[in-house]
Steps between C-alpha positions, in 0.01 A plus 500: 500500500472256809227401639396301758107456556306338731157280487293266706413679797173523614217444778531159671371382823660406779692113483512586095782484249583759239792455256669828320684508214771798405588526124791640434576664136766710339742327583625136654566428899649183499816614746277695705357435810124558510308609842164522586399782737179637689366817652217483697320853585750725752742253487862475312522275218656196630685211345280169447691253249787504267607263255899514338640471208578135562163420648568506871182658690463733779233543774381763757404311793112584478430345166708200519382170466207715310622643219714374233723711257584335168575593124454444158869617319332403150209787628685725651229462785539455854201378721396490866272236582349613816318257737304477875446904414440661770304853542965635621525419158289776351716748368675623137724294319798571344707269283891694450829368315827535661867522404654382780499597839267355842218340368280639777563860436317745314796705404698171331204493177544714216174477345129440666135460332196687576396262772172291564257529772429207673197512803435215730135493638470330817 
């Protein structure tokens, strides 16, 4: 069975960094693209970083120059190191695993975790 599961959210304050990890098991991703996504109360889940199969990395506008996607292929484990948090930032956190398909999309991933909240105090 795949899974994909999330840690390292938590309660930070304002100007803070947090770094999540996603684990992935069951089987390998290594030509898959992997995305990081967020939902924030009465919002849509929107895209925030992706990383690709050959290690180029994708950014939504708001968290770049902030956060940095990277992976370990020996771990299986993708990571989001997020920096200069900010209380916009508070929301849940979903790493997914894609096919193929536009990175920034929810409908291009195939398989998602359980998510991890993330809150932002200012």
């Amino acid at each position: 069975q795949v899974q994909l599961v999330e840690s390292g959210g938590g309660l930070v304050q304002a100007g803070g960094s947090l770094r999540l990890s996603c684990a992935a098991s069951g089987r390998t991703f290594i030509s898959y693209t992997k995305g990081w996504f967020r939902q924030a109360p009465g919002k849509e889940r929107e895209f925030v970083a992706a990383i690709s199969w050959s290690g180029d990395t994708y950014y939504a506008d708001s968290v770049k120059g902030r956060f940095t996607i990277s992976r370990d292929i020996a771990k299986n484990t993708v990571y989001l190191q997020m920096n200069s948090l900010e209380p916009e930032d508070t929301a849940v956190y979903y790493c997914a695993a894609s096919r193929g398909g536009a990175y920034y999309t929810t409908t291009a991933y195939n398989y998602w975790g359980q998510g991890t909240q993330v809150t932002v105090s200012s």
